[in-house]
C-alpha positions in Angstrom: -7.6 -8.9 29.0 -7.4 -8.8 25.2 -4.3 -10.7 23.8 -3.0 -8.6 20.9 -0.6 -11.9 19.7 -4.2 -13.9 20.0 -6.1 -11.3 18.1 -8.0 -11.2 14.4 -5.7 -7.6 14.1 -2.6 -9.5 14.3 -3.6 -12.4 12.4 -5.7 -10.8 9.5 -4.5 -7.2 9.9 -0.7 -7.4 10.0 0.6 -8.6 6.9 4.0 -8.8 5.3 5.3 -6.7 2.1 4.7 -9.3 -0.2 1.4 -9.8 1.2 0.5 -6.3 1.2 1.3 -6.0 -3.0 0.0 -9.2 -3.5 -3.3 -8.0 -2.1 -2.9 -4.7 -3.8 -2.2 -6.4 -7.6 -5.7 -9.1 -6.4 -8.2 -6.3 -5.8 -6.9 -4.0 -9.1 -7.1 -7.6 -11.2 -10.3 -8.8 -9.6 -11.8 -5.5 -10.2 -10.7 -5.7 -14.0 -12.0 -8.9 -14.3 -15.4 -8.5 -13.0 -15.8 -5.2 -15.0 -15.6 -6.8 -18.1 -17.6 -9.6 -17.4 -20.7 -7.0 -16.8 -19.2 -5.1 -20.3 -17.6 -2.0 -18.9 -16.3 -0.9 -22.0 -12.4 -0.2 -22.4 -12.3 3.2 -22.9 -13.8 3.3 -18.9 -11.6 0.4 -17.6 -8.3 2.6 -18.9 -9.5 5.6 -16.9 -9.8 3.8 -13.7 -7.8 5.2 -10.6 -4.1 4.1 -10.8 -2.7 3.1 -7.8 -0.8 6.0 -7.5 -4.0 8.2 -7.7 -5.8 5.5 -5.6 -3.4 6.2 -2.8 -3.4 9.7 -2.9 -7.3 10.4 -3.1 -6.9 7.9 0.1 -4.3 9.9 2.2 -5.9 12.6 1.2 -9.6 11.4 3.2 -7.5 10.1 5.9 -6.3 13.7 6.3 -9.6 15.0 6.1 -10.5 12.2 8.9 -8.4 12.7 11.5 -9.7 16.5 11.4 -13.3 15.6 11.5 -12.3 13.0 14.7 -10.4 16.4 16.4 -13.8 18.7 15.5 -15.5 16.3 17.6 -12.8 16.0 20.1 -12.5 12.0 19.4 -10.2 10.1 21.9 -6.9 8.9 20.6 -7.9 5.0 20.5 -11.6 6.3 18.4 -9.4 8.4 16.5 -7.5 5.2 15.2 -10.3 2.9 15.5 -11.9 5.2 12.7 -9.0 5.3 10.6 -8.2 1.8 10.9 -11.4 1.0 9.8 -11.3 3.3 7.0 -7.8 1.6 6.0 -8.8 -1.6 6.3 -12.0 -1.4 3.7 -9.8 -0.3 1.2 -6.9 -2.8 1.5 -9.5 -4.7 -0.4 -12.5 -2.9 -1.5 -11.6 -0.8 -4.6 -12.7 3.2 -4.6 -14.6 2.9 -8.0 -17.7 0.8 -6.5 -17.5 2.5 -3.4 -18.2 6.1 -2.3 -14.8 6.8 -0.4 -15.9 10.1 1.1 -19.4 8.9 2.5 -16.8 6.0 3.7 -14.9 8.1 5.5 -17.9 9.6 7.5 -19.2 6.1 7.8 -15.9 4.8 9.6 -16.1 7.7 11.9 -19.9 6.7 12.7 -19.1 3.2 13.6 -15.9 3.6 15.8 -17.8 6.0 17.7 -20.6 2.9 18.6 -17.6 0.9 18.7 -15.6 2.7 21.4 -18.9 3.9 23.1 -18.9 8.0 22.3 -22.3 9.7 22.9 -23.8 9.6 19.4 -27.6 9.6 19.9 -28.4 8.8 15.8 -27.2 9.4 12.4 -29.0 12.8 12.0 -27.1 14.5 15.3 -23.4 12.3 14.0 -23.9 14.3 10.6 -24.9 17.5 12.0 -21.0 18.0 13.3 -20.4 17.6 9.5 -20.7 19.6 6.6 -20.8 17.3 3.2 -22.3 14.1 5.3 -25.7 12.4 4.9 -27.5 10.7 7.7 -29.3 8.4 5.1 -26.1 7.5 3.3 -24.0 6.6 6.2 -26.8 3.8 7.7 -26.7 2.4 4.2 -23.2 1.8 4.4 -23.2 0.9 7.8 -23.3 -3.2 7.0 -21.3 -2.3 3.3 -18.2 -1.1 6.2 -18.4 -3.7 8.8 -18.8 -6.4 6.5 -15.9 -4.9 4.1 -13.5 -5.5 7.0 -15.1 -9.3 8.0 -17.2 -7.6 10.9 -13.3 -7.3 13.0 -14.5 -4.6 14.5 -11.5 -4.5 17.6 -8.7 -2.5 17.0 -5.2 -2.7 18.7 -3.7 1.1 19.3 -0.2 2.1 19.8 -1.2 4.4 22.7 -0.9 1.4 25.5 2.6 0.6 24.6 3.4 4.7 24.3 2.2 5.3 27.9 5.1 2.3 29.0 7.4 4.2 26.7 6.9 7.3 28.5 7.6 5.5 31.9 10.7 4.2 31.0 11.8 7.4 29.7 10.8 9.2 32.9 12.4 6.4 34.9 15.6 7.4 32.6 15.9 10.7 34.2 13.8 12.6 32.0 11.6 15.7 34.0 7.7 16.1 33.1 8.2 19.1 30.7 10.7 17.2 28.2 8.3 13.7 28.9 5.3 15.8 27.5 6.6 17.3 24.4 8.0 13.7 23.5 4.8 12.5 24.0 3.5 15.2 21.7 5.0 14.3 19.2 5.5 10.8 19.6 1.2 11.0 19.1 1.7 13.3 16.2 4.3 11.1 14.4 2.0 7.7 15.3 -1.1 9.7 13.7 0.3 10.2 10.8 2.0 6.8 10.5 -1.3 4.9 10.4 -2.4 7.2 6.5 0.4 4.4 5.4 1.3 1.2 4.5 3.5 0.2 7.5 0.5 0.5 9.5 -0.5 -3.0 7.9 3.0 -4.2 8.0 3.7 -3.4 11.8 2.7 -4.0 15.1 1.2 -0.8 17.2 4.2 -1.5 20.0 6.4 -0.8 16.4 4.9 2.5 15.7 4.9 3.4 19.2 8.6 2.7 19.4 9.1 4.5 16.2 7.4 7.5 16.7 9.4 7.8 20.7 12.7 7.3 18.7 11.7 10.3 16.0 10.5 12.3 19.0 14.0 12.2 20.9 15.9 12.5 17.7 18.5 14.9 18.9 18.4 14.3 22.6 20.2 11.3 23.6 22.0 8.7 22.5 19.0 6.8 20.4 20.7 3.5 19.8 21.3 2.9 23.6 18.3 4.1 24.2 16.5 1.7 21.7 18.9 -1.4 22.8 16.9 -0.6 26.1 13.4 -0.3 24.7 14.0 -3.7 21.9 15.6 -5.6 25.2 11.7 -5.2 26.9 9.7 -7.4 24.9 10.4 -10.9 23.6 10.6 -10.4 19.5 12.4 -7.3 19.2 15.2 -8.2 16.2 13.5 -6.1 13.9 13.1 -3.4 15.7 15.4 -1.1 14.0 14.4 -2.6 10.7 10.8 -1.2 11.7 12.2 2.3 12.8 13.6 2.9 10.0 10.9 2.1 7.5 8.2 3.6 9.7 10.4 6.8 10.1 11.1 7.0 6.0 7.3 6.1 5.5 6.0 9.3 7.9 8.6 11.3 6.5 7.4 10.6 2.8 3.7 11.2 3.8 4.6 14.2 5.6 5.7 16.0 2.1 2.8 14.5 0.2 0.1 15.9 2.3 1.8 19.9 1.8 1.3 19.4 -1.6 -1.8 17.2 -2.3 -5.0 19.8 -2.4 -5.1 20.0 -5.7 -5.1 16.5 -6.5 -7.0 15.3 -4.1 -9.8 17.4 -5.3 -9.6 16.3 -8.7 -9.5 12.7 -7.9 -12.4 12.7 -6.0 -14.4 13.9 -8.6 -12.7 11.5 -11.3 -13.4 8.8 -8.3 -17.2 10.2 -8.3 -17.1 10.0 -12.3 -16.0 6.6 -12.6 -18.5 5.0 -10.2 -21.8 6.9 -11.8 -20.0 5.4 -15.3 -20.0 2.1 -13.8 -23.0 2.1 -11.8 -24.8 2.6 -14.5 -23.8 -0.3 -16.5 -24.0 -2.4 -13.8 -27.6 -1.3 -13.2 -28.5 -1.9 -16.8 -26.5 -5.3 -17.4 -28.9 -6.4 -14.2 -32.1 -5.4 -15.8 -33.9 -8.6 -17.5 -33.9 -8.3 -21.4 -37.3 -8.1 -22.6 -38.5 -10.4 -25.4 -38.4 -9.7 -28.8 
């Protein structure tokens, strides 16, 4: 059985804060850096993505992915799989030399092989999908797997939520109340992995966090989660990860009821950037003919 504290997610996909901006400021510099070494003029390099806009035109496709895994009726643990891998290109591949929104069909395609769904080819994958190219997504098949170091496993919070739910039912709790927590236990933990605390936590963390925010006003929460931290073996920051899970779903919550607008115009200013770039690039690699 597959050891989560043994696993590449835990040791290459869990990462502290520092960590997480260090590899945030790495990819923006590196990105810089190699630009102008191919002469990407200035006047492009200062209307690069911020990281503000980076981030929204990304929680904005992980939006729009989670509805394309629901069209399809995708399974909670290929529903994260897909996002996950999504998530995990970025953390290090910057949007300007990628195409984020064939990306986003492409991480869809390959956590379906990955988890085993009936997809016969490309062709029938894209014809769920308005927007999505059967050519494009086998050419960035390899680009994907290979972005995230071909770690193609993904842990899930949806193991530890089913113990969750058993220890609530043992609690006392009756089978109506268990499946509305449930509910929206899922729909907290969905929304928890569009953020950054899905690199900086463990999938037992957002499990706990999202049974805590769905029995807010039912119990006594801080017995309750004495209970649930006294299970397992490294709890002491338990609440520590409550509460900045919880403030992180909370603040992505409010960002995606107000984010259309902007997420449309940043993926065309994304689309601009990379034609602008690609090409340069495609002309800096051309051999200079003699005089």
């Amino acid at each position: 059985m597959p050891n989560f504290l043994l696993s590449t997610h835990k040791k290459n996909w869990i990462l502290s804060k520092e960590q997480l901006e260090s590899l945030y400021q790495e990819k923006h510099s590196s990105l810089v850096s190699q630009l102008t070494s191919k002469g990407v003029p200035n006047e492009i390099l200062n209307f690069l993505l911020t990281r503000e806009e980076e981030e929204t035109l990304l929680l904005g496709l992980c939006r729009n992915l989670l509805m394309c895994c629901k069209h399809i009726n995708l399974h909670l643990k290929a529903q994260t799989t897909a996002i996950s891998y999504f998530r995990r290109f970025f953390l290090r591949n910057p949007v300007c030399l990628n195409d984020p929104g064939n990306l986003m069909f492409t991480a869809l395609y390959v956590a379906c092989k990955t988890e085993e769904i009936n997809v016969r080819d490309a062709s029938s994958f894209c014809s769920n999908f308005q927007g999505s190219n059967p050519q494009k997504i086998l050419q960035s098949e390899i680009v994907l797997i290979s972005g995230i170091n071909f770690q193609l496993y993904v842990y899930t919070p949806y193991k530890p939520l089913k113990a969750l739910i058993e220890f609530l039912k043992n609690k006392g709790f009756g089978d109506a109340d268990l499946d509305e927590i449930e509910k929206k236990a899922k729909e907290f933990i969905e929304i928890a992995h569009f953020g950054d605390t899905f690199f900086t936590y463990s999938p037992a963390a957002l499990a706990i966090a999202g049974i805590y925010a769905a029995i807010f006003e039912r119990m006594d929460r801080d017995d309750l989660i004495d209970e649930i931290a006294a299970m397992g073996n490294n709890s002491g920051n338990v609440r520590q990860a409550i509460s900045d899970i919880t403030r992180e779903v909370e603040s992505i919550t409010q960002k995606l009821k107000m984010i259309d607008n902007a997420f449309k115009g940043l993926l065309k200013k994304a689309g601009a950037i990379k034609h602008k770039i690609g090409k340069i690039l495609s002309m800096s690699a051309k051999p200079k003919e003699n005089a």
